[in-house]
N, C-alpha and C positions, 0 to 999 in steps of 0.2 A: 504494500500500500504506500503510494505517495502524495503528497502533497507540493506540485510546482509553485515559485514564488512569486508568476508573473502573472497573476489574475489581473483582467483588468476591464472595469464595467467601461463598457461604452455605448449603453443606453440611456438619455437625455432624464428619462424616468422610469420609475419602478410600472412592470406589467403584472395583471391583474392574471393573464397567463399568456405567458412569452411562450410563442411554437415557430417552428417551419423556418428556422434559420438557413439561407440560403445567398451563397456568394457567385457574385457576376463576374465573371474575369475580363467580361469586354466592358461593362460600366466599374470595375474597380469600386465595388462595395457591395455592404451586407444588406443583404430583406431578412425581415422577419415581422410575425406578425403579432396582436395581439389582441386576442379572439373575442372578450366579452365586450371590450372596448369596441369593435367592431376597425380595427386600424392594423394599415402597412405600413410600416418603419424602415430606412434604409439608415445606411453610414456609411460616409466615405471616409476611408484610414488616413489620404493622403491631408485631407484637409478637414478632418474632425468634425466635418458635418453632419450633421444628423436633422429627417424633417419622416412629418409623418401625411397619409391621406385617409380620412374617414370612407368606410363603405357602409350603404343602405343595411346591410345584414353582417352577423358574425360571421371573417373568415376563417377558417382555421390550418388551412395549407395551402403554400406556390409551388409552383411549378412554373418555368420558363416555358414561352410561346416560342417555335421556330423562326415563322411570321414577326416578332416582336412582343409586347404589353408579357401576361402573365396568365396561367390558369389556374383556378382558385378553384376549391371546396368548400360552398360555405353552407347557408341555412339550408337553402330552398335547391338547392342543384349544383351542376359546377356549371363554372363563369371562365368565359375569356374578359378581362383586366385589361384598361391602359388606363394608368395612372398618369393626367395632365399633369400639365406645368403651375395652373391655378390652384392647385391641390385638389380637383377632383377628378372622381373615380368613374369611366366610363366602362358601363360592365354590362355584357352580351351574355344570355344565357343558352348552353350548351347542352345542358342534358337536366332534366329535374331527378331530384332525389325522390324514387319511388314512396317510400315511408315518410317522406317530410309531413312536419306536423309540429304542435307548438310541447316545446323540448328536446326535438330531435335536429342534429346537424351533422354535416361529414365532420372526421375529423384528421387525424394522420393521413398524409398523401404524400409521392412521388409519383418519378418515373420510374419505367425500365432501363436499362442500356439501350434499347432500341426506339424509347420515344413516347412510348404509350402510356397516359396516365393512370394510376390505381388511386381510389383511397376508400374509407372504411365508412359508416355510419355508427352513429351512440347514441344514447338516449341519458340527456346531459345530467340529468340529476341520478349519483353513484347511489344513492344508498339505497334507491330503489330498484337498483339490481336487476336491469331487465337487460334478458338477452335478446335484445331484437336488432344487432351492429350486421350489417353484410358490409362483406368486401365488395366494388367493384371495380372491373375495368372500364376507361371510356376511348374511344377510337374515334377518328371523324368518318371511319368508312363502318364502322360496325354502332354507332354510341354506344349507350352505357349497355354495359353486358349483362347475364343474370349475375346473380351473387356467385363468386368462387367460392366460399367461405360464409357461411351464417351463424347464428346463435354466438355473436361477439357482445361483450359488455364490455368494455372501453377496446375500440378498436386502437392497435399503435405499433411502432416498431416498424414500419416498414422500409424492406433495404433488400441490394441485390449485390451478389457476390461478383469479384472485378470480370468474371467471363460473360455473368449474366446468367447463368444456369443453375444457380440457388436463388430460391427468395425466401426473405424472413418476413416475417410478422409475430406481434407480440400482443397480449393482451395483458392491462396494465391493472385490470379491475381486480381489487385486494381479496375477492374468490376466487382470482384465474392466477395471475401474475408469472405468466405462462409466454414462453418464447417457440413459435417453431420455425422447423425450415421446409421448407420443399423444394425440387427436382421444380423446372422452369424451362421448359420449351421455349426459345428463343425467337423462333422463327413462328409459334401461332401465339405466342401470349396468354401461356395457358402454364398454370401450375398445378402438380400431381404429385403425389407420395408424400402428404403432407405423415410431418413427422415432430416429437417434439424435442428438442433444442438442449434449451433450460428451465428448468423451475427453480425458481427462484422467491418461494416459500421460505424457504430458510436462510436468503440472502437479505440483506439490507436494503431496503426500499424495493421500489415496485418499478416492472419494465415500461417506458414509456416511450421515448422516440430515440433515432439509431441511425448508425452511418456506419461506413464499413472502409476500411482502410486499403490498400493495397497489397499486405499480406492476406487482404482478404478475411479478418478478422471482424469482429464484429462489434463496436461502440454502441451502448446502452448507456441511457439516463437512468438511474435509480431513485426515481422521487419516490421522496421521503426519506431515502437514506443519505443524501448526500454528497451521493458521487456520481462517476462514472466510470462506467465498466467496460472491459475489453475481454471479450468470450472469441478465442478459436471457429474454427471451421468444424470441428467437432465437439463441442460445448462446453470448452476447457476454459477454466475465468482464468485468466494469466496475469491482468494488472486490475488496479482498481487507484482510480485519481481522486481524491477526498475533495471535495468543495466546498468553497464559503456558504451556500445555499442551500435549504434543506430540500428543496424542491426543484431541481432540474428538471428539465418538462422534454429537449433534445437537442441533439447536436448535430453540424455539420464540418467538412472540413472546407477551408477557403485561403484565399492570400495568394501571392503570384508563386507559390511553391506548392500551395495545395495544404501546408504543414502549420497552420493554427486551425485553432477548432473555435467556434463561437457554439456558446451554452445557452440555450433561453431557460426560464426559467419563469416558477409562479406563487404570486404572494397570496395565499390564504388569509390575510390579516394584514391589508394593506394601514392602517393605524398602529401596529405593533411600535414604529422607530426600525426597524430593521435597516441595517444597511445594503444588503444581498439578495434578500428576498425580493423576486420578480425582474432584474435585471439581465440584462444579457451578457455576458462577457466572455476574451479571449485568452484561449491559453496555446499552451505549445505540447499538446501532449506526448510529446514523442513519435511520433508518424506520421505518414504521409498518408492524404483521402484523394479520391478521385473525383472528379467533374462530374455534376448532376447534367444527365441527359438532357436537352432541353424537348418541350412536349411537340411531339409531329401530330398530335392526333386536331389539333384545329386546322381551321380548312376553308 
């Protein structure tokens, strides 16, 4: 277990829950967003900017557009995004979320290695425990697919191994806390042999969202405990990075080397005085991450 010395918030303000950290290499800064607020946040490193834009509903994941703007997962569907210059949000919708309804929103999403968007549904309030999360996939030549994956209570975790032919998913809900992997057809977009990973019952904090490095290893958030984790290609925890915040929410890797990692992260008790709680910040965790696909499925 360690602890690096180079934490460093570079979020203007504390989020109520920081997700979907994701670095531009050709705009040279961070997105991420912050879901109850209903707001996208960028940062540029070189000149410590930071600015955010209000959307009509809560987002809860990006994904780059090939075309340009972003594709979002929010309340009511996924959304193709261009975020003006004015600060607002011009937003096309692409597929409706079959279940949408008042409580319900996507939540964790990417892409593949080859383009295609996934991300999960939940059913926002945890303690009522309801397993009604599907995964889905959305194409612009197929839209949204049936569910790969149902009966999820906090959908999250998603990430794909550096060839593209593993995919993970995790569920974070404090009855599952449950990581798996599957086999990933590349060429139809279709995952099989699901299998489980890690449980992570008897680990410190809960799996939430995840990136996966170049040895192909796999970075998990452990909110509630703490940290973050780096599990193997066969469910081996090999490091574990201690964090100022008790609630990491996910990570991704970014920078012109690919070798920081920004953490979002979510305050429960935004009145506490905390100084960590809801922030996003960079570290160096020792590794190198790979470029988030950018999404081909708009059109």
């Amino acid at each position: 277990m360690n602890s690096p010395d180079n934490f460093r918030i570079i979020s203007p303000q504390s989020c109520l829950v920081g997700e979907s950290p994701l670095w531009s290499a050709e705009q040279q800064c961070w997105y991420w967003v912050d879901i109850p607020a209903r707001q996208i946040w960028t940062y540029h490193p070189a000149s410590q900017h930071s600015r955010h834009w209000q959307c009509a509903e809560m987002v809860a994941n990006l994904a780059f557009a090939t075309g340009g703007g972003l594709i979002a997962g929010m309340e009511s569907g996924i959304f193709h995004l261009t975020l003006e210059q004015d600060g607002q949000v011009t937003a096309s919708k692409l597929a409706a979320l079959p279940e949408a309804a008042p409580g319900i929103r996507f939540n964790d999403g990417r892409c593949d290695r080859q383009g295609r968007y996934w991300s999960g549904s939940m059913f926002m309030d945890m303690t009522a425990a309801r397993a009604i999360g599907n995964l889905y996939r959305y194409t612009a030549t197929d839209g949204l697919s049936a569910p790969f994956v149902q009966q999820l209570l906090t959908q999250n975790g998603l990430a794909w191994s550096p060839d593209g032919k593993t995919m993970y998913l995790s569920d974070s809900h404090p009855q599952r806390q449950l990581i798996w992997a599957f086999d990933y057809d590349t060429d139809t977009g279709i995952p099989h042999q699901q299998r489980l990973l890690v449980d992570m019952q008897s680990m410190p904090g809960r799996p939430d969202g995840a990136a996966v490095d170049t040895d192909g290893c796999y970075w998990i958030c452990a909110n509630d405990g703490a940290a973050v984790m780096r599990f193997t290609p066969k469910g081996k925890l090999d490091r574990i990075i201690t964090l100022p915040m008790k609630k990491p929410a996910m990570c991704s890797f970014g920078g012109d080397k690919l070798d920081e990692m920004l953490i979002t992260s979510i305050n429960p008790a935004p009145d506490n005085g905390d100084d960590w709680n809801g922030h996003s910040i960079l570290i160096r965790p020792g590794a190198q991450g790979i470029a988030e696909t950018a999404c081909s499925a708009f059109a």
